[in-house]
Backbone bond lengths (Angstrom), bond angles and torsions (degrees), N, CA, C in turn:
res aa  C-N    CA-C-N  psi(-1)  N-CA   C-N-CA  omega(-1)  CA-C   N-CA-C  phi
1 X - - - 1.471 - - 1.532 111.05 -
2 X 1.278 126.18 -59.14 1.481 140.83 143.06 1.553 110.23 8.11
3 X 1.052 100.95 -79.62 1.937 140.12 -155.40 1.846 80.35 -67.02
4 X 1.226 101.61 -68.56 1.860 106.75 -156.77 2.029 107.54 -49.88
5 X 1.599 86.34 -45.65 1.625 98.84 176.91 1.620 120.81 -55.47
6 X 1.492 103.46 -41.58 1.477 88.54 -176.33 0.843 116.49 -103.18
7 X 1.475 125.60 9.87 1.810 135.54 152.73 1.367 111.63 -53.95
8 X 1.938 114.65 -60.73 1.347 116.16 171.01 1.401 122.75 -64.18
9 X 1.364 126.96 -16.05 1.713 124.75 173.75 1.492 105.37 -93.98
10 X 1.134 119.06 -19.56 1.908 121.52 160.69 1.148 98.41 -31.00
11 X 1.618 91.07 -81.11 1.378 130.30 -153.45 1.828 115.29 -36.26
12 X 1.844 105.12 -58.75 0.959 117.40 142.82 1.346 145.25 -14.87
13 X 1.089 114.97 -80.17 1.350 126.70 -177.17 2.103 110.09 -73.21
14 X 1.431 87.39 -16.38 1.457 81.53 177.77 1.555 111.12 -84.87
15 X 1.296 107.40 -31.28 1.255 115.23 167.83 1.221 145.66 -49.82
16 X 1.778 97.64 -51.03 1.935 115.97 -176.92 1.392 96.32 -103.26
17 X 1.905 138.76 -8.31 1.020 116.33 164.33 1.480 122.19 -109.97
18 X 1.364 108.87 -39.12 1.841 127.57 -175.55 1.636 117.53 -68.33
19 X 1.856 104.43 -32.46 1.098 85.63 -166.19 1.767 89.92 -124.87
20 X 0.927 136.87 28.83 1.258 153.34 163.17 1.579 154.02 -73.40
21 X 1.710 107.31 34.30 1.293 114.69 -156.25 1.415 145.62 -30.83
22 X 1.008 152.95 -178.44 1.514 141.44 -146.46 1.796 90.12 -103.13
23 X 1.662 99.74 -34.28 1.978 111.59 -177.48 1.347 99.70 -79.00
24 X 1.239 123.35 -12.19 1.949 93.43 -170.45 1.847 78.57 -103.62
25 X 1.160 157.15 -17.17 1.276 124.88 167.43 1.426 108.64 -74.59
26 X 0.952 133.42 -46.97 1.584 136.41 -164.18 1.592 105.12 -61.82
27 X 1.626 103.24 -36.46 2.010 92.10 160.70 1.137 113.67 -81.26
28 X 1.406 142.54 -15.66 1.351 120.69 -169.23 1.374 94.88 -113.69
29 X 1.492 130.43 12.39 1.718 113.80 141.91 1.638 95.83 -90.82
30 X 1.436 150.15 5.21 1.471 129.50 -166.62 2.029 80.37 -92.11
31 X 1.446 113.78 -66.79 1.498 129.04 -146.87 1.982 98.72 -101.83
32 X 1.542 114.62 2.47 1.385 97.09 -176.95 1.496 127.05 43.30
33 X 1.177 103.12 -124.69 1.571 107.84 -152.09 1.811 98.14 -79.54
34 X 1.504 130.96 -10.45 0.793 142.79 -174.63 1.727 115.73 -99.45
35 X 1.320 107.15 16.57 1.506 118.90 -179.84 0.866 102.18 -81.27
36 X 1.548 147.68 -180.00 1.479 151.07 164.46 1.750 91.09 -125.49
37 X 0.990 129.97 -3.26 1.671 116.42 155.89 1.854 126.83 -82.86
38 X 1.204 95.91 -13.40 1.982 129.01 179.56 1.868 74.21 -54.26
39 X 1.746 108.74 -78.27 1.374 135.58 -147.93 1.979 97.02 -64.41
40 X 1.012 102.10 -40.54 1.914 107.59 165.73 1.015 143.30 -35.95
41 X 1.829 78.28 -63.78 2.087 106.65 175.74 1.529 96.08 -56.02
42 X 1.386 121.73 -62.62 1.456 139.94 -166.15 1.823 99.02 -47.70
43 X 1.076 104.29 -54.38 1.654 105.10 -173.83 1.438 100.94 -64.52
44 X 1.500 139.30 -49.30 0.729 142.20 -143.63 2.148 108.24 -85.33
45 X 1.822 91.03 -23.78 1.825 97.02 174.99 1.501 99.22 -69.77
46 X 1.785 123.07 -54.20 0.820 148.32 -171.25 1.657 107.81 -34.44
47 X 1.115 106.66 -48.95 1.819 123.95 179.95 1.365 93.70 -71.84
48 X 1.170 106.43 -76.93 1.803 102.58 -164.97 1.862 106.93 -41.18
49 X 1.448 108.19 -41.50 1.486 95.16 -159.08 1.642 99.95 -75.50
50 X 1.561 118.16 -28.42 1.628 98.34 157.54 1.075 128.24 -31.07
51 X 1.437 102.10 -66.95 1.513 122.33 -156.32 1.734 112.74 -58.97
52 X 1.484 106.45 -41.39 1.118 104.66 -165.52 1.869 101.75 -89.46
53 X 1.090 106.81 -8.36 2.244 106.86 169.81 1.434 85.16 -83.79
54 X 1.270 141.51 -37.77 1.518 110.37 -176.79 1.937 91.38 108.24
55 X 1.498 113.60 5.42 1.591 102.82 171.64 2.137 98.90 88.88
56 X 1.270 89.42 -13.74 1.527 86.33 177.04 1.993 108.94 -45.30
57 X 1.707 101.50 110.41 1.341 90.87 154.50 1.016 135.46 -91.12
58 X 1.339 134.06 28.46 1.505 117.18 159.14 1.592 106.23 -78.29
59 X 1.143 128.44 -35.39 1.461 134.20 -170.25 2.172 90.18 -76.95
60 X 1.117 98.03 3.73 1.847 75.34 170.93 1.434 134.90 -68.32
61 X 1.752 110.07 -37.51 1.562 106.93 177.96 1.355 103.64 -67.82
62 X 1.287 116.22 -33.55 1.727 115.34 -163.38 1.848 90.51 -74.04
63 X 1.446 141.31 -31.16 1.142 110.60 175.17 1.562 132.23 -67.69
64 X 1.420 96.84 -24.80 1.408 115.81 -153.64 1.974 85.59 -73.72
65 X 1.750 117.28 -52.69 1.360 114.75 -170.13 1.565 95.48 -60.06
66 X 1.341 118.15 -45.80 1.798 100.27 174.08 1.779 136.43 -60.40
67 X 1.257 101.29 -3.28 1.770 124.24 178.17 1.429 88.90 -89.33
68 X 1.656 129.56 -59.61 1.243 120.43 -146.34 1.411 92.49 -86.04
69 X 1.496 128.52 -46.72 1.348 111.10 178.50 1.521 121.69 -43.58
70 X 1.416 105.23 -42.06 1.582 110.12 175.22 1.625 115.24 -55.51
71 X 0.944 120.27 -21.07 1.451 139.24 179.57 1.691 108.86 -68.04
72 X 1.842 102.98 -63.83 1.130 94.40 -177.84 1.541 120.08 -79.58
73 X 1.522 130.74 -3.34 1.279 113.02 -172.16 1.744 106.45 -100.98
74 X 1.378 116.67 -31.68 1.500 107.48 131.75 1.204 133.26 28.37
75 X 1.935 87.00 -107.21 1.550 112.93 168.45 1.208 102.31 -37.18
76 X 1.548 123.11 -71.90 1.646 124.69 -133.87 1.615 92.10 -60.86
77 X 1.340 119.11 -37.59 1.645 130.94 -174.44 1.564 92.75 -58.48
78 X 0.541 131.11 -78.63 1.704 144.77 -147.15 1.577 99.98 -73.06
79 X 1.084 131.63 -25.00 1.576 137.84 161.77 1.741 118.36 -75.02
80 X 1.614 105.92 -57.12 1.492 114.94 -176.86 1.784 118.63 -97.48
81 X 1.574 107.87 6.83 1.433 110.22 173.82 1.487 108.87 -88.27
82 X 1.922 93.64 133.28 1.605 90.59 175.87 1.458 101.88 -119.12
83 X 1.072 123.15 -174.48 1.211 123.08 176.37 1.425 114.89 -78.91
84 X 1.183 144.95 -11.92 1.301 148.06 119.54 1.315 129.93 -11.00
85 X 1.527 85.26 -68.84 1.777 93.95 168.74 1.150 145.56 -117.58
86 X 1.855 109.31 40.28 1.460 115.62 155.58 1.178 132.43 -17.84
87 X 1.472 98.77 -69.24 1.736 104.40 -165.92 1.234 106.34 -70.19
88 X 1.457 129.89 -25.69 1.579 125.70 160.98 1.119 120.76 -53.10
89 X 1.650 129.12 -57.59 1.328 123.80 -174.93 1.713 110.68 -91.87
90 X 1.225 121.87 19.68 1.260 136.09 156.79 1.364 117.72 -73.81
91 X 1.890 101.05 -49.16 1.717 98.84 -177.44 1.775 110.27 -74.27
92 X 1.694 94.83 -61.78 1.477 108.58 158.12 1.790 121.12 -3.75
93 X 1.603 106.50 -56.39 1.464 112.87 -162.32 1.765 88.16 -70.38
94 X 1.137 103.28 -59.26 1.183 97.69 -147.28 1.699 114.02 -79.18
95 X 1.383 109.31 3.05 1.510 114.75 170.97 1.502 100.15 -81.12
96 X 1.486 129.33 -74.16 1.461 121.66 159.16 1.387 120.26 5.90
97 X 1.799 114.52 -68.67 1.079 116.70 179.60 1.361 131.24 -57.40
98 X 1.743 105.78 -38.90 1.579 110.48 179.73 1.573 104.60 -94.48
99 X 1.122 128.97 13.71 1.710 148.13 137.32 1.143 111.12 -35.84
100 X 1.456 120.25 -97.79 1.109 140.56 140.62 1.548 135.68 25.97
101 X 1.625 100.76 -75.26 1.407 140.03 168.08 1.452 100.17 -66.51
102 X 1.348 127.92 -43.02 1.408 114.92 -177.52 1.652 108.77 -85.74
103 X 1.149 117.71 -26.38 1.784 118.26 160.60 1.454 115.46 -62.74
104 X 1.014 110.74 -21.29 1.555 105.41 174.78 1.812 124.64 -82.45
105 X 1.808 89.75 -38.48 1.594 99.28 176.54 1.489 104.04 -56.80
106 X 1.468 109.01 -48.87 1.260 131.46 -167.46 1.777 105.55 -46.88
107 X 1.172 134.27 -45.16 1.323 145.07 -160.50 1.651 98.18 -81.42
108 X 1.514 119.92 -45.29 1.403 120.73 -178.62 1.252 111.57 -84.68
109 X 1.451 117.05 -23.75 1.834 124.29 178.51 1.456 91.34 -123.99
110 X 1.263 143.70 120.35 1.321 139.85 167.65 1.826 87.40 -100.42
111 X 1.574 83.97 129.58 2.098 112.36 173.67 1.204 102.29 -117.15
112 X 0.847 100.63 141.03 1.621 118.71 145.06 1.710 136.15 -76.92
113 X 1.236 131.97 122.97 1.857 119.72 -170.34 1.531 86.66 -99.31
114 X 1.243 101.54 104.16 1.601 115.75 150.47 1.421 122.00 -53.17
115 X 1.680 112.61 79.88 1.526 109.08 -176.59 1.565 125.02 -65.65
116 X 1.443 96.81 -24.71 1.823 100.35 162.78 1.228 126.65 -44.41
117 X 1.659 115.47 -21.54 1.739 115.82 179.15 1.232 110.09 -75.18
118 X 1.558 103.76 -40.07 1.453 103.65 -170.21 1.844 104.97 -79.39
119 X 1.257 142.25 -11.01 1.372 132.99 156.00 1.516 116.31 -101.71
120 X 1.682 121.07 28.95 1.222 130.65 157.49 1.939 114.54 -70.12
121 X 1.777 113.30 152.01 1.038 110.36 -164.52 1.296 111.65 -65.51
122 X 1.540 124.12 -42.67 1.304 122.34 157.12 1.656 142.47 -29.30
123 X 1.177 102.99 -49.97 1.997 124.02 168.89 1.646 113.85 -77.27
124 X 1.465 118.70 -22.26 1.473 133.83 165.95 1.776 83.17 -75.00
125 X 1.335 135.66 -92.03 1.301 134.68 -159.85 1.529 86.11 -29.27
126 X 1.030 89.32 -95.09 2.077 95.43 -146.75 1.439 104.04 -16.45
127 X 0.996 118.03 -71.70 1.449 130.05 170.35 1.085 122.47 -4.83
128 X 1.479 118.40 -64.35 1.755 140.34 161.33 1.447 90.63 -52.35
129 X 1.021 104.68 -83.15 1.441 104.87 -165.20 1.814 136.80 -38.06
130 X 1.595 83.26 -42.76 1.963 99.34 149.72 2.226 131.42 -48.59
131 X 1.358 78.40 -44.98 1.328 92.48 -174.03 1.933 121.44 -90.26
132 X 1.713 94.25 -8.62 0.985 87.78 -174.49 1.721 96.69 -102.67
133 X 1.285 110.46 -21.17 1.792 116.97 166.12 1.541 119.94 -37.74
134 X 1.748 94.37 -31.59 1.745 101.66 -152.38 1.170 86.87 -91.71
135 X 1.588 92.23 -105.74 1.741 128.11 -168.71 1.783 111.95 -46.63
136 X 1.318 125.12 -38.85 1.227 115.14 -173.57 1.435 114.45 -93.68
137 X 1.612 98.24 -34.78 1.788 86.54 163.87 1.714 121.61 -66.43
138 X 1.424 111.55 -30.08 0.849 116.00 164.30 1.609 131.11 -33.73
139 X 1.984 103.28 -62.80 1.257 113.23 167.89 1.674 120.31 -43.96
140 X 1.599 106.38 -38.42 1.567 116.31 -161.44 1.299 110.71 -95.19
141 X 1.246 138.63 2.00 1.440 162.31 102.89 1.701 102.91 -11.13
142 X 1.345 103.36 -77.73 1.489 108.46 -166.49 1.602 123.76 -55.81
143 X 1.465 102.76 -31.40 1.189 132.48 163.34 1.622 133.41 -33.06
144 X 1.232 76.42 -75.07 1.918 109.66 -175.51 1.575 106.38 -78.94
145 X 1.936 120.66 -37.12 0.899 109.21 174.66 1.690 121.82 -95.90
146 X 1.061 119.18 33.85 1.501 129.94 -158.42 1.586 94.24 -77.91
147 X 0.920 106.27 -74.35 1.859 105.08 -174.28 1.567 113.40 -57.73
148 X 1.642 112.88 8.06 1.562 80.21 155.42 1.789 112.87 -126.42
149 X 2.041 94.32 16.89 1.345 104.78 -162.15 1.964 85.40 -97.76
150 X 1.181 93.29 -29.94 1.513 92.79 -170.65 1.843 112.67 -68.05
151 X 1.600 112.72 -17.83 1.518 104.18 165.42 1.437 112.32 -106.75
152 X 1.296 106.58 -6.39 1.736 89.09 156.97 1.565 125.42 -86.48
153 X 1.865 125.62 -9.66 1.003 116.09 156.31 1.237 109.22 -51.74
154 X 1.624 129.08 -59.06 1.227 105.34 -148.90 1.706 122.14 -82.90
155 X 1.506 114.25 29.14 1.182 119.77 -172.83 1.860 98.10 -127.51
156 X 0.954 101.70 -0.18 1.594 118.54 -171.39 1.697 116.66 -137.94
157 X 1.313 114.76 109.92 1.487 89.61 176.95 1.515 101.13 -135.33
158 X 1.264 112.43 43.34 1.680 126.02 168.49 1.864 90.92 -44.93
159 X 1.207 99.68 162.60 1.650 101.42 157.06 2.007 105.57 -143.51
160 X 1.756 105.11 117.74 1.218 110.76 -141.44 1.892 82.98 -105.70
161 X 1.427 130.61 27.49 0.966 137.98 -156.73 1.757 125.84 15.53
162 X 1.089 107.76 32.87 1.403 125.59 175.28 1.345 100.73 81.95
163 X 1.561 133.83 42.21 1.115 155.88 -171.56 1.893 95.12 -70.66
164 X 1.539 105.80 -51.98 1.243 111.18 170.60 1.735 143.34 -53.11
165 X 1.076 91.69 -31.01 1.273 118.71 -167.57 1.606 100.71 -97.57
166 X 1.241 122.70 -31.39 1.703 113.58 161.13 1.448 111.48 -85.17
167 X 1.103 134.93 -12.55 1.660 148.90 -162.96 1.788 92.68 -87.28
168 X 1.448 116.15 -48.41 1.527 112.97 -176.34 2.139 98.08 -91.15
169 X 0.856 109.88 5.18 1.932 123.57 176.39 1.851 80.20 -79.56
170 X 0.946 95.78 -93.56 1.501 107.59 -173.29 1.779 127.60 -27.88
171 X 1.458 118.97 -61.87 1.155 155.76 137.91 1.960 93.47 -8.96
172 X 1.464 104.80 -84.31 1.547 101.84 -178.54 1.605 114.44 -58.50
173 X 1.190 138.43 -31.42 1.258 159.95 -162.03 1.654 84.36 -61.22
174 X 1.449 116.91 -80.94 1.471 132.20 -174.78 1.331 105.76 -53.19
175 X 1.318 134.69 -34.32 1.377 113.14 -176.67 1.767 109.73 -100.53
176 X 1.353 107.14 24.15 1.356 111.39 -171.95 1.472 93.57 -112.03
177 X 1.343 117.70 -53.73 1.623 116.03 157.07 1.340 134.15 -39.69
178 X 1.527 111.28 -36.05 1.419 119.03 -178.98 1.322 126.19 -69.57
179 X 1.974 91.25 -28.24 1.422 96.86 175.31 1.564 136.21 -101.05
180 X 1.758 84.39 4.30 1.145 118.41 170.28 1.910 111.32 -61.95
181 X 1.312 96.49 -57.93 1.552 114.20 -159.26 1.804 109.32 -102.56
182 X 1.626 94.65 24.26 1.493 120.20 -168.18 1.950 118.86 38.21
183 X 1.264 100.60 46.82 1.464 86.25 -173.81 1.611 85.57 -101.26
184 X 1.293 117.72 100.86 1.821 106.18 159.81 1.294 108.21 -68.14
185 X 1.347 121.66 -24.10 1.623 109.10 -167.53 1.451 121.28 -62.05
186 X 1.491 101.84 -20.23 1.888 117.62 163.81 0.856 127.99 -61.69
187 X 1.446 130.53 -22.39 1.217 149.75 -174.06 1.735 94.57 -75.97
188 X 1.380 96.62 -59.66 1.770 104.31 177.52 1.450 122.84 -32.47
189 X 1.553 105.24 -70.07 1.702 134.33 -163.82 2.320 75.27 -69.75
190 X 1.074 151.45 -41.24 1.032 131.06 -143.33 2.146 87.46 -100.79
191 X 0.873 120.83 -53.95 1.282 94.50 171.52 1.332 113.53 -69.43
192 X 1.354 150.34 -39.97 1.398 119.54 173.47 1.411 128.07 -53.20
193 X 1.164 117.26 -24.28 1.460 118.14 176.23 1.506 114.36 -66.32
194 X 1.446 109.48 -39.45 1.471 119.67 174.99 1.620 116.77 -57.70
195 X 1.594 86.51 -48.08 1.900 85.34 -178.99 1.679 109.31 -77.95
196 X 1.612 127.51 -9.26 1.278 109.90 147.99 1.201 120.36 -50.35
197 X 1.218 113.09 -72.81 1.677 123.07 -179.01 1.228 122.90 -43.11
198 X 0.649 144.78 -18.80 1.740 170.67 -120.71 1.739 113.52 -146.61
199 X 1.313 107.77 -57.40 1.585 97.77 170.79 1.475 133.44 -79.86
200 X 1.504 125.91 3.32 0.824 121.98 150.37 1.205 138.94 -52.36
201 X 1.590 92.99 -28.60 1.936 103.47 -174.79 1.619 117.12 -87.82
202 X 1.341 77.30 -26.57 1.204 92.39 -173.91 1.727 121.77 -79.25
203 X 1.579 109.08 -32.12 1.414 105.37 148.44 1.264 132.70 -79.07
204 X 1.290 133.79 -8.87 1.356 150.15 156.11 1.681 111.10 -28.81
205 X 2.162 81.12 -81.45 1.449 113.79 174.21 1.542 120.73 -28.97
206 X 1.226 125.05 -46.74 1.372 126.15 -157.26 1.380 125.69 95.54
207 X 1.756 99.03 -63.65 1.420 128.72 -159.84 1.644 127.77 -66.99
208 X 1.413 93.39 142.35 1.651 92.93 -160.70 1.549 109.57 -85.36
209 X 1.619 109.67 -34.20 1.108 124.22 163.22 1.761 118.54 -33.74
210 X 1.521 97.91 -52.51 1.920 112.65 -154.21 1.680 73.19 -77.72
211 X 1.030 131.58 -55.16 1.616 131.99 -166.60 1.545 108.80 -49.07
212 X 1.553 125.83 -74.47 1.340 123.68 153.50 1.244 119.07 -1.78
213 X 1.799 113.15 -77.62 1.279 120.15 -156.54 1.537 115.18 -62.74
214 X 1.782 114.63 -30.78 1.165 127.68 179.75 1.803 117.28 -71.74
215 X 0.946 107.05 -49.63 1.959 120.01 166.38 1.095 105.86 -48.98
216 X 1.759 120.79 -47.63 1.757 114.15 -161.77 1.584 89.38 -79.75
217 X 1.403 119.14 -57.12 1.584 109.17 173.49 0.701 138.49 -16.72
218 X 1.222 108.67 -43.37 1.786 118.31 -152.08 1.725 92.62 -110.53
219 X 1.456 144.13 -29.31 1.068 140.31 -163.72 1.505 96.42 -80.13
220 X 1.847 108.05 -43.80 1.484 113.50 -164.06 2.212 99.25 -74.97
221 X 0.894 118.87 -35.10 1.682 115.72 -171.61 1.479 87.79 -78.42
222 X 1.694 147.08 -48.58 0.918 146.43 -168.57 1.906 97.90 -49.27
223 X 1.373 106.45 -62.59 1.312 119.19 158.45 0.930 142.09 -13.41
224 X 1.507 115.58 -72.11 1.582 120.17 158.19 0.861 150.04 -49.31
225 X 1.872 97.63 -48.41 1.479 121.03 162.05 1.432 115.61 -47.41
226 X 1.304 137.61 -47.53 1.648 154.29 -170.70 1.629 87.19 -69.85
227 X 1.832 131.67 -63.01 1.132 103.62 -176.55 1.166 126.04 -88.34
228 X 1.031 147.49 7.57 1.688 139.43 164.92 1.644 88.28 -89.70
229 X 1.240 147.52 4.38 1.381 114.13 175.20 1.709 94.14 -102.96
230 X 1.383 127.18 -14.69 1.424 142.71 -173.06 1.958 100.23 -75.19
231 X 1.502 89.83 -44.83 1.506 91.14 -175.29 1.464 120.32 -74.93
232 X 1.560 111.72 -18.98 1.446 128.34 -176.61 1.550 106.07 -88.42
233 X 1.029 117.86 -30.65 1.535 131.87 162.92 1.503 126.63 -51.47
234 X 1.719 95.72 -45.36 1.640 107.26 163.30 1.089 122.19 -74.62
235 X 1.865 122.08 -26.52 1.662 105.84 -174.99 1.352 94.10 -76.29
236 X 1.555 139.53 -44.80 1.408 118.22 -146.85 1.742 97.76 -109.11
């Protein structure tokens, strides 16, 4: 089951990312279903997923329904994507696809999804513990640092499309792992890199305010991140 799966997600990814040029999407969003690169990509999964079963025909109908499925979700992308919603029918496409791929393993290896893992105390932690890394520290960030974010708006009115606010998402993510998998020394190499990046602007800037707001930031998300991965450590 193993072996079959990561032949067909190879296969995949070599396909819609490795061998997939920047020109054959940009014509088959200009002309859709009427591109002759639509008909390429398709030939081109079609080959790989030979190549990589080894020509095995028993796996032939199951490639051919995984070519044509790839066919139709495609289309539906390339018809109902707006520029709005890229990154939706970006993830969308490609869950479909590894959908798909897992119905197929599934038919030659029939599994079972052990839903007990996913309401085990461990998979409940992370979970909490995920969400409270991001979005809620996030919120409590916004919070605490408001009075010194609220006079640097009004001296600043860049709009960084919340560029910031996923940058410290991320940021806590890594030091929640690190302390997960006990590497403090990550914690290290991840604030020095920041305060490279970081003091440029900050000597630029002048400002004692923008300086403040960046130190308390960065000490308080540094913060959080270390305790929700401390607290996730204690439930399991």
């Amino acid at each position: 089951m193993v072996e079959l799966s990561l032949m067909l997600v190879l296969a995949h990814l070599i396909g819609d990312f490795l061998l997939q040029p920047t020109a054959w999407v940009r014509d088959k969003k200009k002309y859709k279903i009427k591109s002759k690169y639509l008909y390429l990509h398709l030939l081109v999964h079609f080959a790989l997923l030979l190549l990589i079963t080894k020509f095995n025909t028993e796996y032939l109908f199951a490639l051919i329904v995984i070519v044509g499925s790839h066919f139709a979700i495609d289309c539906a992308k390339l018809y109902f994507e707006k520029k709005k919603t890229v990154k939706i029918w970006f993830f969308t496409d490609q869950l479909l696809h590894f959908a798909v791929i897992a119905a197929v393993v599934r038919y030659f290896y029939p599994y079972e999804l052990d839903l007990q893992v996913i309401y085990s105390t461990k998979s409940l932690a992370l979970v909490t513990a995920l969400v409270a890394v991001t979005y809620v520290s996030a919120i409590v960030l916004k919070i605490m640092l408001s009075k010194w974010s609220d006079q640097i708006s009004k001296n600043n009115n860049d709009d960084t499309n919340n560029a910031g606010k996923y940058i410290g998402m991320l940021e806590r993510l890594f030091i929640f792992f690190f302390v997960v998998i006990n590497f403090w020394e990550g914690i290290g190499f991840l604030l020095a890199a920041k305060s490279i990046f970081r003091f440029g602007d900050l000597k630029e800037s002048k400002d004692v305010k923008l300086t403040e707001y960046i130190l308390i930031g960065t000490l308080l998300s540094f913060g959080l991140g270390i305790l929700c991965a401390m607290v996730y450590k204690y439930f399991i």
